[in-house]
RODO-2510 file (C-alpha; in nm, 4 decimals, decimal comma):
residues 335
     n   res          X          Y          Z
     1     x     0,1570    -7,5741    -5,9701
     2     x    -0,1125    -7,4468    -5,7437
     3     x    -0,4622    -7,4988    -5,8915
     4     x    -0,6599    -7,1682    -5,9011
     5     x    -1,0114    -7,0982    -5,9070
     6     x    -1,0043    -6,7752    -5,7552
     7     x    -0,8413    -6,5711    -5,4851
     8     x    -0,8965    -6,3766    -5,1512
     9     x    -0,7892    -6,0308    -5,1415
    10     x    -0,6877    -5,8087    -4,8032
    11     x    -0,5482    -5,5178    -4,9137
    12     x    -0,3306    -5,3101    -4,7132
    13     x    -0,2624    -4,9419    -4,8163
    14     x    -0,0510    -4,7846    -4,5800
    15     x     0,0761    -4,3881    -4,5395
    16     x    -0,1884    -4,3184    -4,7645
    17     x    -0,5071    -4,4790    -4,7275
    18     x    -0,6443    -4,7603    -4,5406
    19     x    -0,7212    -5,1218    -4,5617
    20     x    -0,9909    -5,3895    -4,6859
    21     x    -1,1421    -5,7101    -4,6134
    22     x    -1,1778    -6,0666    -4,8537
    23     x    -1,2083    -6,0726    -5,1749
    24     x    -1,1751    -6,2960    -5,4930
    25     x    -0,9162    -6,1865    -5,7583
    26     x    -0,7417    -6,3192    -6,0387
    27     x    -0,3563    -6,3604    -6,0062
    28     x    -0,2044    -6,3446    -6,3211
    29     x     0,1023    -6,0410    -6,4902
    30     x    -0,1350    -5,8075    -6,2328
    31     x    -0,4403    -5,9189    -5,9754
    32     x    -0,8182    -5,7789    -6,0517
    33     x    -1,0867    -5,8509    -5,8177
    34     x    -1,3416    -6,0848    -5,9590
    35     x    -1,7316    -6,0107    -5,9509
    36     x    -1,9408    -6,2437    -5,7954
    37     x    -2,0212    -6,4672    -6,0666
    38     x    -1,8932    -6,7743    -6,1168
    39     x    -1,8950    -6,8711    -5,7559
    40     x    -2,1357    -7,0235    -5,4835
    41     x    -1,9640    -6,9013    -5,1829
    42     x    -2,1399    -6,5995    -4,9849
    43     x    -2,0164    -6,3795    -4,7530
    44     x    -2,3060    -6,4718    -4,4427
    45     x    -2,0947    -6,2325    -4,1382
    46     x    -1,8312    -6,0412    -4,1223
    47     x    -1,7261    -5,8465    -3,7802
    48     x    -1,4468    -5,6436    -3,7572
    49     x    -1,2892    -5,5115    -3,4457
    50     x    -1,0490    -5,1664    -3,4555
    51     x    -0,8994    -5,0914    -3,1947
    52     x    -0,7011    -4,7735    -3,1478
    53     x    -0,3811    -4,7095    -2,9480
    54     x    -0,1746    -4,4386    -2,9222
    55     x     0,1115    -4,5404    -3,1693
    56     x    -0,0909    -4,7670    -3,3672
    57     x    -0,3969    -4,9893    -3,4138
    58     x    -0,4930    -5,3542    -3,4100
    59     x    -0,7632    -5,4877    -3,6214
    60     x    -0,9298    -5,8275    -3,6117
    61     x    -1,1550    -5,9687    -3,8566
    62     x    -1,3647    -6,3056    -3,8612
    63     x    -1,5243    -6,4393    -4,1642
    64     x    -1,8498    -6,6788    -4,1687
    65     x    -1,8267    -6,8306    -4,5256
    66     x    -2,1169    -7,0674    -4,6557
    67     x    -2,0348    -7,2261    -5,0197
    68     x    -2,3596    -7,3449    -5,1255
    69     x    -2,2105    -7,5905    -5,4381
    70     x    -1,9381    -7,7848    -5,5243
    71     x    -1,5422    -7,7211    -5,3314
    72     x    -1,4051    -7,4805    -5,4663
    73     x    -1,0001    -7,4137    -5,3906
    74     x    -0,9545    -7,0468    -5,3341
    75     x    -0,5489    -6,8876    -5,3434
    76     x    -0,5721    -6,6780    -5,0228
    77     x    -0,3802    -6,3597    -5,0419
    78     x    -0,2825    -6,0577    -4,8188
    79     x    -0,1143    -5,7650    -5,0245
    80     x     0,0287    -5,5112    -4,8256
    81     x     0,0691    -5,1752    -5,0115
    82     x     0,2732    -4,8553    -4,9326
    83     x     0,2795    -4,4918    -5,0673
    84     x     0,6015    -4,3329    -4,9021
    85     x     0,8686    -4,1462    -5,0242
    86     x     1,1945    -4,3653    -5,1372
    87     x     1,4031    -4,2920    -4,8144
    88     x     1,4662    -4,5627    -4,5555
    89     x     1,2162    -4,3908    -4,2429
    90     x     0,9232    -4,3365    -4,4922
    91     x     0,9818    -4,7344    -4,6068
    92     x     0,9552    -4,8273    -4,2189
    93     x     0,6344    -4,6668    -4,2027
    94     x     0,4582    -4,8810    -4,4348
    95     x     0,5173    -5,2087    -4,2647
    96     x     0,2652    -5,4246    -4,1136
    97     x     0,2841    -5,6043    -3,7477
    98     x     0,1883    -5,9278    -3,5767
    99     x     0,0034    -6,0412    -3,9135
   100     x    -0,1929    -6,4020    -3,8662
   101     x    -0,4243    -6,5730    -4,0614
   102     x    -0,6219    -6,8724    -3,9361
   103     x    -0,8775    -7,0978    -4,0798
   104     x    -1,1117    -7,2934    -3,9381
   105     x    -0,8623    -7,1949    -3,6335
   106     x    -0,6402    -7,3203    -3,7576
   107     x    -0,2943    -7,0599    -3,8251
   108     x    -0,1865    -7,0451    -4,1836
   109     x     0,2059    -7,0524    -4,1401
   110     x     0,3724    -7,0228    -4,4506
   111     x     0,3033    -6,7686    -4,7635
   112     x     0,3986    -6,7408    -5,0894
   113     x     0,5427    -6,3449    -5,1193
   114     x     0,5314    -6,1723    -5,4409
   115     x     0,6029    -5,7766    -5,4528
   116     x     0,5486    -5,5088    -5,6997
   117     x     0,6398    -5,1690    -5,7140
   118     x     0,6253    -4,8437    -5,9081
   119     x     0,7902    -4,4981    -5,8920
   120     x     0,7695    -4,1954    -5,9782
   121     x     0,8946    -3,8604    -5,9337
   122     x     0,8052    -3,8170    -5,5455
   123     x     0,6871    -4,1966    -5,4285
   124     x     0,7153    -4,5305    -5,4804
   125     x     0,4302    -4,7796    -5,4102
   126     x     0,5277    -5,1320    -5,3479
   127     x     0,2400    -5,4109    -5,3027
   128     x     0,3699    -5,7303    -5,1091
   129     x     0,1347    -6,0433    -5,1602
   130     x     0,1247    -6,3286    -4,8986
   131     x    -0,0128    -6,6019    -5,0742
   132     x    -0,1944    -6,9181    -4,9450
   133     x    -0,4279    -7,1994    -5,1070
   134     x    -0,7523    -7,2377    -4,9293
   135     x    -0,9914    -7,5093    -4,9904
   136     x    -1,3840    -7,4301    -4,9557
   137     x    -1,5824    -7,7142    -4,8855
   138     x    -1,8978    -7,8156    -5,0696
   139     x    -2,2154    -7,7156    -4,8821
   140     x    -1,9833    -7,6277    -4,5921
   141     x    -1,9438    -7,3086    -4,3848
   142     x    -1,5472    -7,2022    -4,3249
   143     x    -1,4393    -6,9334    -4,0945
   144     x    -1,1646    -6,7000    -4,1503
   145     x    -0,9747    -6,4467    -3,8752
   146     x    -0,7303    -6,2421    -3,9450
   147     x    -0,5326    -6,0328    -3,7218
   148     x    -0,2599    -5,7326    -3,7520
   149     x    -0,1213    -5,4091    -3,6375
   150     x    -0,0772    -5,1453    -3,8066
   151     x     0,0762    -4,7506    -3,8013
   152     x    -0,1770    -4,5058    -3,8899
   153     x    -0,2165    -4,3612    -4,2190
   154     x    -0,0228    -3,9789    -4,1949
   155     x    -0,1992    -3,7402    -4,4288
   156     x     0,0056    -3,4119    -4,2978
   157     x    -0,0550    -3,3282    -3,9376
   158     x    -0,3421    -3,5839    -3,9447
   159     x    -0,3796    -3,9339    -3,8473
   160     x    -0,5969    -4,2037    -3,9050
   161     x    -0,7340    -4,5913    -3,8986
   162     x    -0,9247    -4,7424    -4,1833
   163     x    -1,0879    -5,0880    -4,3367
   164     x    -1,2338    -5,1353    -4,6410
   165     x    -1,4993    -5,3724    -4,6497
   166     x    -1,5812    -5,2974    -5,0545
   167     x    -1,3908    -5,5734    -5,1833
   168     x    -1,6467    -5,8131    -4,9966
   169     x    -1,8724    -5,7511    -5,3156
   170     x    -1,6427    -5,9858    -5,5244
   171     x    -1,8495    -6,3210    -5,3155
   172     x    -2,1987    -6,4366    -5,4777
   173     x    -2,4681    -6,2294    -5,3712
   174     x    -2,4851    -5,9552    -5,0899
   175     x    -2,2994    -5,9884    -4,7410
   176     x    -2,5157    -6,1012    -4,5401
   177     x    -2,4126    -5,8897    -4,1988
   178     x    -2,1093    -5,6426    -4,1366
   179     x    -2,0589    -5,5614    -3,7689
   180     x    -1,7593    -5,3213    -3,7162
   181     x    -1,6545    -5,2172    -3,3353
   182     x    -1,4305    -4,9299    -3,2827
   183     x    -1,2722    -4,9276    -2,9473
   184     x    -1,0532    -4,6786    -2,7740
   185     x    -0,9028    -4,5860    -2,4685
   186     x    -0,8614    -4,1609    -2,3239
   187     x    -0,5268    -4,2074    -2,4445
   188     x    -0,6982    -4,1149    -2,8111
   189     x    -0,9352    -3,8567    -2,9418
   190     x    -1,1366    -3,9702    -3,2322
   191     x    -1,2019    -3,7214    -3,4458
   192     x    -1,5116    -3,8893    -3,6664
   193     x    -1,5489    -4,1768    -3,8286
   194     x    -1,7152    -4,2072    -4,1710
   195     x    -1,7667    -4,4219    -4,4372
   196     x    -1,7517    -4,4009    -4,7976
   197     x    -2,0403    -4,3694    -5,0795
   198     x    -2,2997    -4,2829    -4,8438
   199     x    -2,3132    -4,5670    -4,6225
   200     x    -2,5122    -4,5138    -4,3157
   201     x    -2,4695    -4,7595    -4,0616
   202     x    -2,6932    -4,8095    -3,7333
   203     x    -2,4873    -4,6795    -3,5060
   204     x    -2,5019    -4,7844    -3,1058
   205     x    -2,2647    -4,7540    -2,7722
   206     x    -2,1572    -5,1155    -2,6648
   207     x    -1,9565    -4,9154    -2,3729
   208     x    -1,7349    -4,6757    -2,2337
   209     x    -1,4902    -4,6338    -2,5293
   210     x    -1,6398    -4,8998    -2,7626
   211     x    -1,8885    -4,8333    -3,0640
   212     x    -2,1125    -5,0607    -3,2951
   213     x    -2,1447    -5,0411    -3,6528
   214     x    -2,4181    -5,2657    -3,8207
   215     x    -2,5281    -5,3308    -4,1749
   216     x    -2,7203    -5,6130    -4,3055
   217     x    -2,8038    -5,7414    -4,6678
   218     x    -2,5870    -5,4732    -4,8899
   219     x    -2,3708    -5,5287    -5,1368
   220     x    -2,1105    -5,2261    -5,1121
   221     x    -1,8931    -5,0479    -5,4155
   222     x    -1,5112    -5,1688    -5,4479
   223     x    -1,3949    -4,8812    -5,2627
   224     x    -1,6324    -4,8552    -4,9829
   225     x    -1,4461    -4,8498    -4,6580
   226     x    -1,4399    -4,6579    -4,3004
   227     x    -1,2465    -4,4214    -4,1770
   228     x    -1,1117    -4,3296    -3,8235
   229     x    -0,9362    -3,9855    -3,7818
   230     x    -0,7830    -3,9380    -3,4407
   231     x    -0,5628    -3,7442    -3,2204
   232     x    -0,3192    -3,9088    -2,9693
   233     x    -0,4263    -3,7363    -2,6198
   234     x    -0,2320    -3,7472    -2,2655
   235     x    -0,5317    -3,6940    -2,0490
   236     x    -0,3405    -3,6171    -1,7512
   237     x    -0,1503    -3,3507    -1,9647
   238     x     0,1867    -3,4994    -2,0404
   239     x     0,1927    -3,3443    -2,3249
   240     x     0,0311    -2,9929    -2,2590
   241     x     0,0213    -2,8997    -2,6144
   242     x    -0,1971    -3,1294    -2,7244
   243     x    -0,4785    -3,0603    -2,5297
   244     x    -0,4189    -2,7496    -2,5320
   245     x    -0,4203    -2,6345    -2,9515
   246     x    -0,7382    -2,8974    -2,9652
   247     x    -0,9281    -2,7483    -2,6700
   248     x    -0,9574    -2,4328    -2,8048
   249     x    -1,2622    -2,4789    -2,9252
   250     x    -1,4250    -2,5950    -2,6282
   251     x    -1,3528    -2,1989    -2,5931
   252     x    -1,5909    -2,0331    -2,8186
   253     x    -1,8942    -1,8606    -2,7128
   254     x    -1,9897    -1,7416    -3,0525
   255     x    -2,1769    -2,0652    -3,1474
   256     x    -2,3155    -2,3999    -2,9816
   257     x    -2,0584    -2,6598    -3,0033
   258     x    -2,3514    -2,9792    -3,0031
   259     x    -2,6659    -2,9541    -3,1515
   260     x    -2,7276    -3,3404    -3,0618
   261     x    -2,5189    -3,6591    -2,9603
   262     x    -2,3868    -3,7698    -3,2961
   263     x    -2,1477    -3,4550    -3,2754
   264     x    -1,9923    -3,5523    -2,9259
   265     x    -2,0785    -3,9084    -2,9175
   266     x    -1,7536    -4,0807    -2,9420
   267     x    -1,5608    -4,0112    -2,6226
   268     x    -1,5544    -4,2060    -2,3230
   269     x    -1,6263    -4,0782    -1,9990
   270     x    -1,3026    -3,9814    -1,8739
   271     x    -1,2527    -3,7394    -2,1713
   272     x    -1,6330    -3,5968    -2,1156
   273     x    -1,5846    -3,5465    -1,7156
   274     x    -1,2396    -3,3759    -1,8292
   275     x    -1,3978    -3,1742    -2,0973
   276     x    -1,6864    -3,0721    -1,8412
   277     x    -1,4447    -3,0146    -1,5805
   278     x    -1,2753    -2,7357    -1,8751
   279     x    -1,5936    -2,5183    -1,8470
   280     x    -1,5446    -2,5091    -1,4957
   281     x    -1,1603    -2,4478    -1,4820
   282     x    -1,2806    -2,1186    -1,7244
   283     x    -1,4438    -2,0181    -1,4605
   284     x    -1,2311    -2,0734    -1,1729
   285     x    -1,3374    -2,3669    -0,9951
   286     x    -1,1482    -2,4966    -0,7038
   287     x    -1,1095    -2,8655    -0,7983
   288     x    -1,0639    -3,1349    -0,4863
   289     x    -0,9209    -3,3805    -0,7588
   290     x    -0,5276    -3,3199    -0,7558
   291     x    -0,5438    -3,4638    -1,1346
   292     x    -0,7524    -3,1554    -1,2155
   293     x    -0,5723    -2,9382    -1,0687
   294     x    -0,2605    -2,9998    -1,2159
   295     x    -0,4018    -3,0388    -1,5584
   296     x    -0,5584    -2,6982    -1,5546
   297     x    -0,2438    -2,5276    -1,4354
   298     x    -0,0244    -2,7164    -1,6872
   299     x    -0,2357    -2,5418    -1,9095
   300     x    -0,2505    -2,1851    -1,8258
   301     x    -0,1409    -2,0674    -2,1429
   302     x    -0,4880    -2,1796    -2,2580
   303     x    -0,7425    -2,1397    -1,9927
   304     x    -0,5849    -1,9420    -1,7486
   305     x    -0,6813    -2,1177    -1,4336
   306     x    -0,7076    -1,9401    -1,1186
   307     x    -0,9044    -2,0545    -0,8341
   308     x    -1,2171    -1,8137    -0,7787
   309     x    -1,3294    -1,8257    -0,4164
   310     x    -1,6877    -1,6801    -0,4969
   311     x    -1,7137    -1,8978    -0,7864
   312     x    -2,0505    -2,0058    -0,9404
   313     x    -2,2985    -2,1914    -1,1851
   314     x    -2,4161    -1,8830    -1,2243
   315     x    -2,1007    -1,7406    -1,4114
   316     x    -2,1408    -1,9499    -1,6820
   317     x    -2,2771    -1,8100    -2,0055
   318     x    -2,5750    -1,9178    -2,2044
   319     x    -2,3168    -2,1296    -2,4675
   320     x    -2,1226    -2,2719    -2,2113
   321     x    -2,4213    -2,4058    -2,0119
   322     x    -2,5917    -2,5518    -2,2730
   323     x    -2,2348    -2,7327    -2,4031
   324     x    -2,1639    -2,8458    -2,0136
   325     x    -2,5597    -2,9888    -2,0377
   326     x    -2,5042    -3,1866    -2,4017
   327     x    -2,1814    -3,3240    -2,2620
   328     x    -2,3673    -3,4691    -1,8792
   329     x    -2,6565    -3,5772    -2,1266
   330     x    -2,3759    -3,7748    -2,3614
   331     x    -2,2216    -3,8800    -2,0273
   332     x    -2,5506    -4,0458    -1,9078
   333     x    -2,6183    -4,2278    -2,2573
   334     x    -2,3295    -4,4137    -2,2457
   335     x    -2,3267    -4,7558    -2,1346
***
């Protein structure tokens, strides 16, 4: 009989939403989070890494715990839970990958698993539990990582990553420090990322692809969490389409595309020489890159592209020269 005093909750909604971080709950006939009473552990760090592939993402999470009283023996629990519709490729969606817990680095091999579901007309949702005793030392700091892949959340013809970090609140006191880096590749666009009940993180480049988001000393709401919309993007033009329905807007002369850096912020530089490069396709450009050159005529059923001998600077428009200057200024800012 497993002696409980509390319990750590991950929870994983896939196909429909996204997922959280560590949290105390009660298991009993159904699990509820705890409050942070009753217990002298506090959440001093956690950091969270995202980062986003084409098919999928991997996140990685580390934990700096701190119990400031007596040991306390947590149940440790991961609950995955899936929305999908009750036919076998909708169930496949909602699975989880490469899932590891360690503490004190140490790996956690075994769980208990306990599942519940619930139907109705349209969907079933179906919450797996893996279940593991934890003991927090007295006056001791332990460290938790976890690690996992995961499909993105579908929402129509829309994909994205998320994390919520609101179920942190259930630890005594405020967490301390929340660092979450996004990184990505060109293979991915990301369309914005945001975060619930007006959260406002500081917000900084770590690098070409990577991004930084801090904040210190707040005690969040149970659903706070981030998300990550993106779109999967063949640089090169594999997949012509792609580029080609999103670029589109990089058309437009009737309005300035950026007004400052958080709009266009989150590409990395391949994507913003590329996007540059798009202004100057418009315009008939004749590219020495063979990359280029093939992209633009992959796309003609966009742009167009025909090579201009007398082309110019002086062709472009007012719109287009101010968007080609906000994107070498966003270019230049980046680590």
């Amino acid at each position: 009989m497993l002696k409980q005093t509390g319990t750590i909750l991950i929870f994983l909604l896939m196909a429909n939403i996204v997922f959280p971080n560590e949290s105390r709950t009660v298991l009993g006939s159904s699990i509820e989070v705890l409050d942070n009473e009753n217990t002298n552990i506090i959440m001093l760090e956690e950091v969270i890494n995202i980062t986003l592939y084409k098919e999928y993402y991997e996140v990685t999470v580390e934990f700096d715990f701190y119990n400031e009283g007596a040991q306390e023996v947590i149940l440790l629990g991961f609950p995955i839970k899936a929305t999908y519709q009750p036919i076998a490729d909708e169930r496949e969606l909602a699975k989880l990958y490469n899932f590891e817990s360690y503490i004190n680095g140490i790996l956690l091999p075994e769980y208990t698993v306990r599942e519940e579901s619930t139907e109705d007309r349209f969907y079933i949702t179906t919450t797996t539990w893996f279940l593991r005793e934890v003991v927090f030392p007295a006056n001791s700091h332990t460290y938790s990582r976890v690690t996992y892949r995961a499909p993105y959340n579908h929402a129509g013809f829309f994909k994205s990553a998320g994390y919520i970090y609101g179920t942190g609140r259930s630890w005594k006191g405020n967490i301390g420090r929340m660092t979450i880096f996004v990184n990505h590749e060109d293979d991915i666009i990301i369309d914005g990322v945001s975060f619930r009940n007006g959260h406002s993180p500081n917000f900084t480049w770590v690098g070409n692809g990577k991004y930084q988001y801090v904040m210190e000393n707040f005690n969040p709401e149970l659903d706070s969490y981030i998300n990550i919309g993106i779109t999967p993007f063949d640089i090169y033009g594999q997949y012509h389409n792609e580029f080609g329905d999103w670029a589109e807007g990089w058309i437009w002369n009737e309005h300035l595309l950026y007004r400052n850096e958080n709009d266009i912020r989150l590409f990395t530089k391949n994507q913003i020489r590329l996007f540059i490069n798009f202004f100057y396709a418009l315009h008939g450009y004749s590219f020495r890159n063979e990359l280029y050159i093939n992209y633009f005529r992959n796309n003609n059923d966009t742009i167009n592209y025909t090579i201009n001998p007398n082309f110019s600077e002086n062709d472009f428009n007012e719109i287009e020269r101010k968007n080609i200057d906000w994107l070498l200024k966003l270019e230049r800012m980046i680590p």
